[in-house]
LUMDO-365658 format. One record per residue (C-alpha): residue in one letter; x, y, z. Coordinates in steps of 0.25 Angstrom, whole numbers, padded with zeros to 4 digits. Last residue first. Layout:
A, X, Y, Z .
...
This chain:
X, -0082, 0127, 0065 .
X, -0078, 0111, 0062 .
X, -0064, 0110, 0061 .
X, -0056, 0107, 0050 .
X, -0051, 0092, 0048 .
X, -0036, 0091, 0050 .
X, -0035, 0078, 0041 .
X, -0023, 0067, 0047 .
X, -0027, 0066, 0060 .
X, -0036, 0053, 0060 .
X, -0035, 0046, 0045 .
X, -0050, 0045, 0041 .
X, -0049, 0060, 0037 .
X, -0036, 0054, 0025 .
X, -0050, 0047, 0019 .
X, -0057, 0062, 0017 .
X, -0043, 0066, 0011 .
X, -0044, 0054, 0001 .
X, -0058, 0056, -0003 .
X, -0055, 0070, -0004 .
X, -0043, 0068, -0015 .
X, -0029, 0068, -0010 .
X, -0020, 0076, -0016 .
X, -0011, 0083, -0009 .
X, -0018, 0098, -0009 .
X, -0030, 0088, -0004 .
X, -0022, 0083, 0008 .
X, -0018, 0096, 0014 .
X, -0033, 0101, 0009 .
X, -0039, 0089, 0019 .
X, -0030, 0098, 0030 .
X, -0019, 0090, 0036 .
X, -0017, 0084, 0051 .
X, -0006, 0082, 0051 .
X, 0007, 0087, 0050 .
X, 0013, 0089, 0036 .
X, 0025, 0083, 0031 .
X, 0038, 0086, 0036 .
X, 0048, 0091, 0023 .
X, 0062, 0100, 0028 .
X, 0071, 0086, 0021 .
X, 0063, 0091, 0010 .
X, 0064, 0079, 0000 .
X, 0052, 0072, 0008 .
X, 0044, 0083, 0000 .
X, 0045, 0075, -0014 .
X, 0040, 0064, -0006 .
X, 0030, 0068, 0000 .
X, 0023, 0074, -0012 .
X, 0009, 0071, -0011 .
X, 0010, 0075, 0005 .
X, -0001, 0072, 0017 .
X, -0003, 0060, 0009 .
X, 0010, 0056, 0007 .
X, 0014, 0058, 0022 .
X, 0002, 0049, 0024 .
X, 0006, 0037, 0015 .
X, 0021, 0036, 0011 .
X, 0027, 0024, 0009 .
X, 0043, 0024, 0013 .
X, 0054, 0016, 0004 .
X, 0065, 0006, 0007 .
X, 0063, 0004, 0019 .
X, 0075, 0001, 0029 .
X, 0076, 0010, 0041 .
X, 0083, 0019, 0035 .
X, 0071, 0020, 0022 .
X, 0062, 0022, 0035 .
X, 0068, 0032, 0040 .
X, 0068, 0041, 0027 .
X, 0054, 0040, 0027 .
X, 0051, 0045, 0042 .
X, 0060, 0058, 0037 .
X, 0052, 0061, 0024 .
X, 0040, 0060, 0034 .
X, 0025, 0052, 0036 .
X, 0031, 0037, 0035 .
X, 0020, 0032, 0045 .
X, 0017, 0020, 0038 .
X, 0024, 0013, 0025 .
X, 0036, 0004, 0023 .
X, 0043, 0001, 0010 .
X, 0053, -0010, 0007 .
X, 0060, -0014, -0007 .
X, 0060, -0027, -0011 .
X, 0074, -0031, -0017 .
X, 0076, -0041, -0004 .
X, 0070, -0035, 0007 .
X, 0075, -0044, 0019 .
X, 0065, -0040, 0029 .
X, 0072, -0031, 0040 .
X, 0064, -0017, 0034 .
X, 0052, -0026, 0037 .
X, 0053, -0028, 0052 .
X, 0060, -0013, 0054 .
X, 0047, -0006, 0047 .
X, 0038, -0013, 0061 .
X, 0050, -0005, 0068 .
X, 0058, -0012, 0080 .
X, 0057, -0018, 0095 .
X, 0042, -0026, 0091 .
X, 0042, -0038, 0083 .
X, 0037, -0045, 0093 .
X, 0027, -0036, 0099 .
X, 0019, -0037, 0087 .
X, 0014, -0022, 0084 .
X, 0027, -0019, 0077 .
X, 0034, -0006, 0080 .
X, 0032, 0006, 0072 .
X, 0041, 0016, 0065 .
X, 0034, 0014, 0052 .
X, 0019, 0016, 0053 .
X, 0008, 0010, 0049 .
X, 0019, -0003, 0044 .
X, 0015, -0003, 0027 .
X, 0026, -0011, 0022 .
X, 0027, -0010, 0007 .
X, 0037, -0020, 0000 .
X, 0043, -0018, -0011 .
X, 0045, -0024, -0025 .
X, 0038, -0037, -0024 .
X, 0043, -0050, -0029 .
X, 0055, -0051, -0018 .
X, 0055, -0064, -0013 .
X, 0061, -0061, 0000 .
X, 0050, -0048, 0001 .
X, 0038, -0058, 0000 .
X, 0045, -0066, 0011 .
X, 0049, -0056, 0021 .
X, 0034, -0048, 0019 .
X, 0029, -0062, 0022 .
X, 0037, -0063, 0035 .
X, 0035, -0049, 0040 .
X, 0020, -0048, 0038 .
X, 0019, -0062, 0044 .
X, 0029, -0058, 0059 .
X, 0021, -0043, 0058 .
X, 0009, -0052, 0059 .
X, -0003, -0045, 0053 .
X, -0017, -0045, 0059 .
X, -0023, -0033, 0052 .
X, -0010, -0023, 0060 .
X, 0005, -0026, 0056 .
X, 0014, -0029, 0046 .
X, 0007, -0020, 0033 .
X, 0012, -0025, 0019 .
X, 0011, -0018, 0006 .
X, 0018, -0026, -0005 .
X, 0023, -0018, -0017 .
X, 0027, -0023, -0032 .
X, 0032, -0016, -0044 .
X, 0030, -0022, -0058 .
X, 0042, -0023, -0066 .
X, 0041, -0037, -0071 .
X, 0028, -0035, -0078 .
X, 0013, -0038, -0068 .
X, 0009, -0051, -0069 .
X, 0018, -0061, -0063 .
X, 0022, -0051, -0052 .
X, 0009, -0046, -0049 .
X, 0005, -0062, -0047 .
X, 0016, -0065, -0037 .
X, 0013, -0053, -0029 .
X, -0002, -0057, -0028 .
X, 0003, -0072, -0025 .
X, 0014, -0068, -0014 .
X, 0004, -0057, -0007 .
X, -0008, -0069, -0007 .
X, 0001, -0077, -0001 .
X, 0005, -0072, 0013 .
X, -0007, -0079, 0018 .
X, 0001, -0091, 0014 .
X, 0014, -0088, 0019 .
X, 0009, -0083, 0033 .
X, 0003, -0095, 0034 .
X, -0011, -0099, 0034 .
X, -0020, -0093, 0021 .
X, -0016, -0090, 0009 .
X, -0016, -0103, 0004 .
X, -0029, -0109, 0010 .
X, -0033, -0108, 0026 .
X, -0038, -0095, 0025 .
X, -0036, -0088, 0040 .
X, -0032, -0074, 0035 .
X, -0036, -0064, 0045 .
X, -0027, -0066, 0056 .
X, -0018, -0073, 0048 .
X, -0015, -0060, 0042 .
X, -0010, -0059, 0030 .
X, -0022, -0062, 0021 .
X, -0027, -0049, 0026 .
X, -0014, -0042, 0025 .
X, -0016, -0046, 0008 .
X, -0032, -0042, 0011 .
X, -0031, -0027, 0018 .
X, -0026, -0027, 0032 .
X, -0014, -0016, 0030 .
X, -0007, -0024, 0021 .
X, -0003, -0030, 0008 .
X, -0007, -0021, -0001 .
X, 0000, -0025, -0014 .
X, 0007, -0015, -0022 .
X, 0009, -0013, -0036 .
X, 0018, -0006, -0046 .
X, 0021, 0002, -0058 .
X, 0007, 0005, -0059 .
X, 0003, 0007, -0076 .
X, -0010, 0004, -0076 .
X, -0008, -0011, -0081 .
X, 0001, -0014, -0070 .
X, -0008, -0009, -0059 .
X, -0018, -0020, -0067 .
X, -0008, -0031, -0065 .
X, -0006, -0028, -0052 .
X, -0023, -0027, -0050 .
X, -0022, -0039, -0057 .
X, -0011, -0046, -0047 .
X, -0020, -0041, -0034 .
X, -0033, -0045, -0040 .
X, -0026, -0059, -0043 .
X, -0022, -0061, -0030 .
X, -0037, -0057, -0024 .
X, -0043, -0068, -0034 .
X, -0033, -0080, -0026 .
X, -0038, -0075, -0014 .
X, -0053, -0076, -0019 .
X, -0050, -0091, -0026 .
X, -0047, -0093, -0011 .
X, -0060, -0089, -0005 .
X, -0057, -0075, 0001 .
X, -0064, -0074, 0018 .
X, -0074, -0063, 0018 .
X, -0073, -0050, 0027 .
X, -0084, -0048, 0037 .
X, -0075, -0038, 0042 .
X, -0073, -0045, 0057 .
X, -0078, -0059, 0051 .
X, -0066, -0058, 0041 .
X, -0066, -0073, 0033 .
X, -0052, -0075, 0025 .
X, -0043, -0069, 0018 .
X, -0052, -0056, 0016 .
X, -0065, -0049, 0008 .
X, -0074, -0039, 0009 .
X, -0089, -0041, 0004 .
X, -0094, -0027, 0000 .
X, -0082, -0020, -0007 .
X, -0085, -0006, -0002 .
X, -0096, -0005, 0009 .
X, -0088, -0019, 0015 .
X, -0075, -0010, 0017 .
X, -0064, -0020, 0012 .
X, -0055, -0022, 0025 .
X, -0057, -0037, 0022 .
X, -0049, -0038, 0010 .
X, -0043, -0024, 0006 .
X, -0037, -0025, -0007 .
X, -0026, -0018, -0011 .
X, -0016, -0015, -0023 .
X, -0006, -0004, -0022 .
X, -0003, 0001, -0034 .
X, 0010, 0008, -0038 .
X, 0017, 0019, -0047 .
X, 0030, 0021, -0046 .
X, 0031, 0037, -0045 .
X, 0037, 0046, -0056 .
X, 0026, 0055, -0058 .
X, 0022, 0049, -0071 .
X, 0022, 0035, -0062 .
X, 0010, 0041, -0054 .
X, 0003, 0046, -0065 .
X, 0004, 0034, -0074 .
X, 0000, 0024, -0063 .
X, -0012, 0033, -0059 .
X, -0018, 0036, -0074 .
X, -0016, 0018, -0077 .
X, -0023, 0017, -0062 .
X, -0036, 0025, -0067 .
X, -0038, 0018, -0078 .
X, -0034, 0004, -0073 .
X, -0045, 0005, -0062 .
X, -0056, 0000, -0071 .
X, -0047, -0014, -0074 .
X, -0051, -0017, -0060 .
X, -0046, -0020, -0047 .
X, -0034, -0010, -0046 .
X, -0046, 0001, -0036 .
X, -0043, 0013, -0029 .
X, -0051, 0013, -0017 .
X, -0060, 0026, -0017 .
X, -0066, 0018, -0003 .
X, -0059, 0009, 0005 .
X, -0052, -0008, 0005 .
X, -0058, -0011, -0010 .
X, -0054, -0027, -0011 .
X, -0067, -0029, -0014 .
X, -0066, -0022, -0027 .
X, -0052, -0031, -0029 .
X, -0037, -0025, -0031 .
X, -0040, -0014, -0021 .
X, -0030, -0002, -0026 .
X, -0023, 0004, -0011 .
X, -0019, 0017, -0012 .
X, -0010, 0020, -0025 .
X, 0007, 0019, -0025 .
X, 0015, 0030, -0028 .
X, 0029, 0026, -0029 .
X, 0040, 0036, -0028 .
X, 0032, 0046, -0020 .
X, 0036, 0060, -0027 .
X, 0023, 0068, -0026 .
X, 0019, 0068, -0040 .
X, 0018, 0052, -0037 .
X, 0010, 0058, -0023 .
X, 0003, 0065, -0032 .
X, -0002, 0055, -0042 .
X, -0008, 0048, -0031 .
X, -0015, 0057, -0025 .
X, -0019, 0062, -0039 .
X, -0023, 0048, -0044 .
X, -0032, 0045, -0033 .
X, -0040, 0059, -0035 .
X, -0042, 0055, -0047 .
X, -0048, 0043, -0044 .
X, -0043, 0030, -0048 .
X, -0053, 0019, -0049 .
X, -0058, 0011, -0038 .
X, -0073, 0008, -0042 .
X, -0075, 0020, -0029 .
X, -0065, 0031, -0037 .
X, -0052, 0032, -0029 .
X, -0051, 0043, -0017 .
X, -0051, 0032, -0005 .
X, -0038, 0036, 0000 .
X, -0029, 0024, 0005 .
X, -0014, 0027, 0004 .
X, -0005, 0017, -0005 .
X, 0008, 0024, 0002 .
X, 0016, 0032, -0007 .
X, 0031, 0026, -0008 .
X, 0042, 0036, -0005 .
X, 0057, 0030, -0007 .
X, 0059, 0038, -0019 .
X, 0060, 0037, -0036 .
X, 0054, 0025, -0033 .
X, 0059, 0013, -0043 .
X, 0052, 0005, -0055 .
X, 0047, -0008, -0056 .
X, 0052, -0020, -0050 .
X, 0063, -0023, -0041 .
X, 0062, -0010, -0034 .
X, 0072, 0003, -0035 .
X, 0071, 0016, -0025 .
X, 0074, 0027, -0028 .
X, 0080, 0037, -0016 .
X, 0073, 0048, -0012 .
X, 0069, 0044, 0003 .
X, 0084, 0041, 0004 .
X, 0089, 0026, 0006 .
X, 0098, 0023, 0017 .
């Protein structure tokens, strides 16, 4: 079994120093045009100070109207090369592997920020509009060029955001994706838009460009049967450099009654893996969760919460004596590790995470 403190190699671009991933976390603290904020980069910064071996950014929208929250970093424009270039170099000077994970929100864009959303097809319930097909074809691109662009600043590596009911888990679903053209159909087709965007990074990023794919299974009118058969294929082929399953929460059973009898994790650490390397995220709060999931067949652990509650996680998992702290937390907890008030007031929407004083 692999230790927490292992390396751990990829077949493009360069090796965590550790099994510790941070998790892209929203937190609304960039500047309203998407650019870096300074208190972006020190939440950032510290986590790479922290010892997670690859620090990855919250969610960049890769079109304006792709923006999914407020103070959302932004890879959609050569203005945002500025304050990436000073992120990238600060993450890899404290020998973390830098990484952007681009987004775009599609129909769970707030109207107030982006105006008209957009999605696969026609969202009455959202009053999302449908893509044309020159549209889709324009969304790939934005994902390759904001690749291409993560490149320029000095990222080591990019991943796509695949899940959680943004537009890639939107095309996903055929119970929102009714387009009756390529990427549309079959499970094959509305697959394509991944296959095309990770074509693309690889043709124009340099050989040793890392790639990531987030993937969620469940929830926003996934099929764990779909999720697990494109995640098969895309894994077989073996042009990404790991695969990042986001599953809310680790030990869970799946919701279909079908699959049910084992882990969600269990369905995707049976997948034949090939040189891809296998990551899972949700619910892994402790040095001891962590080490779990490397026995049960990850390769490496995301690290969202515990994260936030501690900059240097990984550095304390070391002390085999380390528990994190209880919750609820003070906003000073979180402030002495580095989030910026945007990002503590955004930690308040969580229920029981803030211990709010009392009114006298």
């Amino acid at each position: 079994m692999a230790d927490l403190f292992d390396p751990l190699t990829f077949a493009h671009g360069p090796a965590m120093k550790n099994r510790f991933m941070l998790a892209p976390l929203t937190n609304w603290q960039s500047h309203p045009d998407g650019r870096l904020s300074d208190d972006e980069f020190k939440w950032l910064t510290l986590r790479a100070e922290g010892g997670f071996g690859l620090t990855m950014t919250c969610a960049a929208h890769v079109q304006a109207v792709g923006q999914g929250f407020p103070g959302q970093l932004g890879v959609f424009g050569d203005q945002h090369l500025e304050g990436l270039s000073r992120l990238a170099a600060a993450i890899k000077a404290h020998g973390s592997v830098s990484s952007l994970q681009m987004h775009h929100a599609g129909h769970r864009s707030p109207k107030e920020l982006v105006g008209q959303p957009v999605c696969p097809s026609d969202d009455p319930e959202t009053g999302a509009r449908g893509l044309l097909l020159g549209e889709v074809e324009q969304l790939i691109e934005d994902f390759v060029a904001s690749a291409v662009r993560s490149e320029q600043a000095g990222f080591e590596g990019v991943e796509i955001h695949g899940a959680h009911g943004y537009i890639i888990a939107q095309f996903l679903s055929a119970e929102l994706n009714h387009r009756a053209d390529r990427y549309g159909g079959s499970v094959e087709n509305r697959a394509r838009i991944i296959h095309e965007i990770i074509d693309g990074v690889r043709s124009r990023c340099r050989p040793d460009f890392q790639l990531g794919l987030r993937l969620s299974p469940e929830r926003f009118g996934l099929k764990l049967g779909e999720i697990l058969e494109t995640a098969q294929v895309i894994l077989t082929d073996g042009r990404i450099d790991y695969l990042d399953m986001s599953l809310w929460d680790v030990a869970k059973e799946p919701m279909e009654a079908e699959f049910q009898g084992r882990s969600l994790m269990s369905h995707f650490t049976a997948l034949d893996r090939g040189q891809v390397r296998l990551g899972v995220a949700g619910k892994v709060t402790s040095p001891a969760v962590a080490r779990e999931m490397l026995a049960q067949g990850a390769d490496f652990v995301l690290i969202g919460r515990a994260a936030i509650l501690h900059h240097d996680f990984p550095e304390l998992s070391r002390d085999p004596a380390f528990e994190p702290i209880a919750l609820p937390v003070s906003r000073q907890h979180l402030v002495n590790e580095g989030l910026g008030p945007a990002f503590v007031d955004y930690m308040a929407t969580w229920k029981g995470f803030i211990q709010e004083p009392v009114d006298a």
